[in-house]
C-alpha distance (Angstrom), angle and dihedral (degrees) to the residues before:
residue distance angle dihedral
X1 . . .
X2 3.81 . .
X3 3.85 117.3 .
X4 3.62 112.0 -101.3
X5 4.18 105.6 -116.7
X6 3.63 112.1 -109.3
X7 3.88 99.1 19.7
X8 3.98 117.7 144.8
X9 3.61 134.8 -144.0
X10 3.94 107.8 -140.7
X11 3.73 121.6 -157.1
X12 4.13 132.3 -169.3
X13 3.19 143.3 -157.8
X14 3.69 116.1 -152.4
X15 3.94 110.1 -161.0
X16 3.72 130.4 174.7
X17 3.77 88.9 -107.2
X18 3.88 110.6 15.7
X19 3.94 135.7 27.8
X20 3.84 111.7 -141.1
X21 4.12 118.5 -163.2
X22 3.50 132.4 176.9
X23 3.66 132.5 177.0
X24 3.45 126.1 -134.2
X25 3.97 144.2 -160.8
X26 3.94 114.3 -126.2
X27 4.10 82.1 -112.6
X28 3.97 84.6 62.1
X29 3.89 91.2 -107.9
X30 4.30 106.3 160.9
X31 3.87 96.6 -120.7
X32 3.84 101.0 176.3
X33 3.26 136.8 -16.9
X34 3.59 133.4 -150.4
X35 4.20 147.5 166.8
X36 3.79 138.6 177.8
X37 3.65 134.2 168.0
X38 3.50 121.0 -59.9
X39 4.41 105.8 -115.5
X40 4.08 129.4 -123.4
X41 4.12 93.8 -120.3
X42 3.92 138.0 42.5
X43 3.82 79.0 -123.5
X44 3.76 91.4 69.2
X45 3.55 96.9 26.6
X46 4.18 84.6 68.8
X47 3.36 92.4 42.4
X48 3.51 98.1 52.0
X49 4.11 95.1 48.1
X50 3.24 98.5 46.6
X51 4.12 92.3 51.0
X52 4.08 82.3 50.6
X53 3.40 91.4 50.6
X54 3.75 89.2 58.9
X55 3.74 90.6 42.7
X56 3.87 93.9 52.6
X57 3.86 92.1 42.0
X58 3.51 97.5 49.5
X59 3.74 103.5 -172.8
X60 3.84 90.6 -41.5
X61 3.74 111.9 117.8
X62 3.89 110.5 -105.4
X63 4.25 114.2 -127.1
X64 3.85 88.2 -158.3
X65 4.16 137.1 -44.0
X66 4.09 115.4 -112.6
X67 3.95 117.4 -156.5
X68 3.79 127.0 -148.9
X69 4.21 107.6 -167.0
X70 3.76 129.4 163.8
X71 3.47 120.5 -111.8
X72 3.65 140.3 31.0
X73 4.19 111.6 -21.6
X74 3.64 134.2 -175.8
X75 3.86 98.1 -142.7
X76 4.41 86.4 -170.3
X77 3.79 93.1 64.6
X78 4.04 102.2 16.7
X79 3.68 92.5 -121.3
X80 3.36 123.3 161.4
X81 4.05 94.8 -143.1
X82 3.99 99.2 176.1
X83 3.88 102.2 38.0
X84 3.89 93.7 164.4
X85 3.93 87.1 98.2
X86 3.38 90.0 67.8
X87 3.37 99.6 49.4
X88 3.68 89.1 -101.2
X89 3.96 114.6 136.5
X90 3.66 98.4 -179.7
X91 3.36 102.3 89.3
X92 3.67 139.0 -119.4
X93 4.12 102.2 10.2
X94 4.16 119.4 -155.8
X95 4.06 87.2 -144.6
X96 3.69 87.6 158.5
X97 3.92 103.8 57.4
X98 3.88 91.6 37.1
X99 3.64 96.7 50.7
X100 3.94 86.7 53.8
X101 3.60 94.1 49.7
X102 3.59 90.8 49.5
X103 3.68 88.2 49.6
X104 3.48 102.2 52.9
X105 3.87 95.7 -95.7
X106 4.00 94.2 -55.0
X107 4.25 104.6 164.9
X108 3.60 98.7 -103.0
X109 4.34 112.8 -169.2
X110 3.63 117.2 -158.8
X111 4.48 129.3 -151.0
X112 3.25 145.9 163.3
X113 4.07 104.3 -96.8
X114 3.73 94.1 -117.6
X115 3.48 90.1 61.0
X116 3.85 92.4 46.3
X117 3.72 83.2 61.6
X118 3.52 103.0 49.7
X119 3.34 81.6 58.6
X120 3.76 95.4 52.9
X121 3.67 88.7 40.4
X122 3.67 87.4 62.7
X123 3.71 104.0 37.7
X124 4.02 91.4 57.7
X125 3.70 96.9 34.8
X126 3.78 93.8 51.9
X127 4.16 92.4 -123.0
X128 3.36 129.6 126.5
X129 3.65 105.3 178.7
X130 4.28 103.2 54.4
X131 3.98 138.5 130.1
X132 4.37 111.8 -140.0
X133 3.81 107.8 -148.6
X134 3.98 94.3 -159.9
X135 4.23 102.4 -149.8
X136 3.81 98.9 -153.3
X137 3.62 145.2 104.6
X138 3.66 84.5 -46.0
X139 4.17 134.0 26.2
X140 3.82 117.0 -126.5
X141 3.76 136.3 142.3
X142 3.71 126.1 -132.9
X143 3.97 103.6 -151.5
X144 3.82 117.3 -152.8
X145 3.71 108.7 178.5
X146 3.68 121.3 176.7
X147 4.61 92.3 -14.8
X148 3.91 81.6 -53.7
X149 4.08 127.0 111.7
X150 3.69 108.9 -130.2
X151 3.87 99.2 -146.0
X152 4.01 105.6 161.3
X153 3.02 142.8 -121.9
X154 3.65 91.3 -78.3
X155 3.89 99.5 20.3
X156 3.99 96.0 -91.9
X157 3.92 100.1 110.0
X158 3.52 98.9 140.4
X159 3.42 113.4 15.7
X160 3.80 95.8 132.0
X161 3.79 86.0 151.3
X162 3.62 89.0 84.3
X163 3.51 101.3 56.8
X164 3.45 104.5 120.3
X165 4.09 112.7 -127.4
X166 3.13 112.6 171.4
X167 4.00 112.0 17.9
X168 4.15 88.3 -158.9
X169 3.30 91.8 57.6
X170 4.59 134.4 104.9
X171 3.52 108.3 -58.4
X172 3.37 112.8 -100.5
X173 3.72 125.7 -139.6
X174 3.70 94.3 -107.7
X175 3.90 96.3 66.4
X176 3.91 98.4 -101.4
X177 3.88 125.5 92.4
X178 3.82 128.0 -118.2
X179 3.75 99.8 18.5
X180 4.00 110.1 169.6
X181 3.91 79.5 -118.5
X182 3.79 84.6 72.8
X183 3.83 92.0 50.0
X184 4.09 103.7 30.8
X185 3.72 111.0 34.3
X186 3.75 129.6 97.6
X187 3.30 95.2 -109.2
X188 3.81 84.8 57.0
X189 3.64 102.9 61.1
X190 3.28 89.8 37.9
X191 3.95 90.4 68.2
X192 3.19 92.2 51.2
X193 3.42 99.6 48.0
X194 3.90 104.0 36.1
X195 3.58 120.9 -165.6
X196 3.88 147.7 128.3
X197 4.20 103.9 -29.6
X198 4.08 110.7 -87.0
X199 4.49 89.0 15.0
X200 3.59 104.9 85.9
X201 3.59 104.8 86.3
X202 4.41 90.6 45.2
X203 4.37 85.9 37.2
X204 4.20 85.5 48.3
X205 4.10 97.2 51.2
X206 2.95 95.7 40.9
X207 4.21 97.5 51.6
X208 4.13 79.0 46.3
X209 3.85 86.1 47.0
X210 3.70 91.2 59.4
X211 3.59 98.0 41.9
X212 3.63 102.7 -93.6
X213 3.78 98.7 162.8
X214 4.32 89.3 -156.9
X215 3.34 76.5 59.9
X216 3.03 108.6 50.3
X217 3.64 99.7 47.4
X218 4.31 90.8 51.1
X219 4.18 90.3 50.9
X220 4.02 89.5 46.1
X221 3.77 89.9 48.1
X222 3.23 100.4 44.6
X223 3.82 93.4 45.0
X224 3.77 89.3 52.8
X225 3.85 88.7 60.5
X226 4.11 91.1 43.7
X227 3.73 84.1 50.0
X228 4.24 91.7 54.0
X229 3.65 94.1 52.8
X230 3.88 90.6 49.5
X231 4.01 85.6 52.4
X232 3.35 89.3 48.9
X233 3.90 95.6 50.6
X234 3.77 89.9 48.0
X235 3.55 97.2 40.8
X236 3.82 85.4 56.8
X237 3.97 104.7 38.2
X238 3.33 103.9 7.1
X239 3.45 106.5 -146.7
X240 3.85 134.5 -177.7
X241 4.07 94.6 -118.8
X242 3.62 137.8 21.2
X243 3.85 109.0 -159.0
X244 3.84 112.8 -152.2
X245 3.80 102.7 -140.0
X246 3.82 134.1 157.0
X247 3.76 127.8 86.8
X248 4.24 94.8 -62.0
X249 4.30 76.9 62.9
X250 3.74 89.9 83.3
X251 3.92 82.5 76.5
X252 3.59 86.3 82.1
X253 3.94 111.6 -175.3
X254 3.20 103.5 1.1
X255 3.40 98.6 58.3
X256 4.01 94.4 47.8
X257 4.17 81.1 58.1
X258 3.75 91.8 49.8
X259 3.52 90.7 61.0
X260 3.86 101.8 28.5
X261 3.71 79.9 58.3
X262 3.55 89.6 47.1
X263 3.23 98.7 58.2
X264 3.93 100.4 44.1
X265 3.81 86.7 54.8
X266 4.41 80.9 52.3
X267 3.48 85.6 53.1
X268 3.26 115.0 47.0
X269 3.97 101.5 83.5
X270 4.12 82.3 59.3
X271 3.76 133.0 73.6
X272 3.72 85.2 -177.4
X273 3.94 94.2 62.5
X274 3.41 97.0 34.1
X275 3.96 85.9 59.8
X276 3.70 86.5 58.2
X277 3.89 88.2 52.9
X278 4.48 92.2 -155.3
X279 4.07 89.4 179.6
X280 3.84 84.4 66.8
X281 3.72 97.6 54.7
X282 3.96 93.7 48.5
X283 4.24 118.6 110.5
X284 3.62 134.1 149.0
X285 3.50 131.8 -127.0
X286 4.23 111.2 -91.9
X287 3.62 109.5 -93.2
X288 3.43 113.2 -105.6
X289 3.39 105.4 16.0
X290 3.63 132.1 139.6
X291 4.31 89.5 -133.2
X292 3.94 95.0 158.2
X293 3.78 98.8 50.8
X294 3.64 91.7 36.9
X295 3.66 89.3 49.5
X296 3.90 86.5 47.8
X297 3.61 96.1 53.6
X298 3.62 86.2 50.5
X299 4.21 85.6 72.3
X300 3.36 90.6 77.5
X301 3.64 128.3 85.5
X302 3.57 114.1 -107.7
């Protein structure tokens, strides 16, 4: 069938407290762009999509709508099968076949939104063969090895934040003790380096910036752990780029040195990994970027 002229690919991210969407040409051209708070039921939540949808469309016929949603997805069937990180209590939720219903029978792809931004890491970095680290409440890897998603067997490709590191360690959410989670996330630094919600990672560089030696020792720690999990993630895949995303990538540069550094220092005891030269391989997402909704429109065939 030949593509209708003009259609758009629409991609969201679903987020605990915002949805971002952005439309996008079949050439990957950014379109529009668009977010609003993330609803209390899966009631709303459909309501809300689909209306963005529209928005993000507008009056341009729509290819097919990709999903990015935290948690644990079955891409076959689009179901939602952990819905608790939404805020959803009911159980496993079939976001993907509703949505479409709602929508008229649009295709509508689900994933888990690391994956999405893998994806997204890839399309606007030009890479097709990449591992994500996402630095947020949470530590996962999105795995993107030769343009394909390496899920698992049982949908836990990537989740290097459940290695566990040092078994005497806090209790991680998981069960098990010492998980790098505990020691690399987001949420990590950000107990260690309280402050005003969403300002401890900017507050904490720039202390270390001016020489505050508390500092100082809480980035380089914290780095070091960032810098295992990438080890482990190459050491496992071995791919050509390991994007630092998640909310701790608004850093930018410095953090990419933190960890670059990091891992030089990890190194240096081992001609083996220096041979593999990690610092080399180590970005961050662009700033400002919508990477998990681009990534999501990217499910769709252009």
């Amino acid at each position: 069938m030949t593509a209708e002229v003009g259609a758009v690919r629409v991609g969201l991210d679903i987020g605990g407290t915002k949805v971002e969407g952005v439309a996008l040409a079949d050439d990957g051209t950014l379109l529009r762009r668009e977010r609003t708070p993330t609803p209390a039921t899966a009631g709303q939540l459909l309501a809300t999509v689909v209306d963005l949808v529209h928005r993000l469309a507008a009056g341009a016929p729509v290819r097919g709508v990709g999903l990015g949603v935290p948690g644990i997805v079955d891409p076959g069937t689009g179901t939602l099968v952990d819905a608790v990180n939404l805020g959803l209590d009911e159980g496993p939720f079939a976001l993907g076949p509703e949505l479409s219903q709602r929508l008229g029978g649009l295709p509508v792809v689900v994933e888990n939104d690391v994956n999405v931004s893998a994806l997204g890491a890839g399309a606007l970095l030009g890479a097709d063969d990449l591992a994500l680290l996402s630095l947020g409440t949470g530590l996962a890897a999105g795995v993107l090895l030769d343009g394909v998603l390496r899920r698992g067997a049982s949908g836990a490709g990537g989740e290097v934040g459940h290695v566990s590191f040092d078994p005497g360690g806090l209790l991680c959410g998981c069960g098990q003790r010492g998980c790098l989670e505990t020691l690399a996330a987001g949420r990590a630094l950000t107990r260690r380096w309280p402050g005003r919600p969403g300002d401890a990672p900017d507050a904490l560089w720039t202390a270390a910036a001016a020489g505050d030696a508390a500092a100082i020792a809480v980035r380089d720690s914290w780095a070091d752990a960032v810098a295992t999990a990438v080890r482990v993630l190459v050491l496992t895949v071995d791919p050509r780029l390991v994007v630092l995303g998640g909310g701790v990538s608004a850093v930018g540069e410095p953090l990419r040195r933190a960890v670059a550094d990091a891992l030089q220092r990890q190194a240096a005891p081992s001609a083996f990994l220096r041979g593999l030269a990690v610092h080399e391989r180590l970005a961050v997402v662009p700033a400002g970027q919508p990477v998990a909704a681009i990534g999501a429109a990217d499910l769709v065939a252009a």
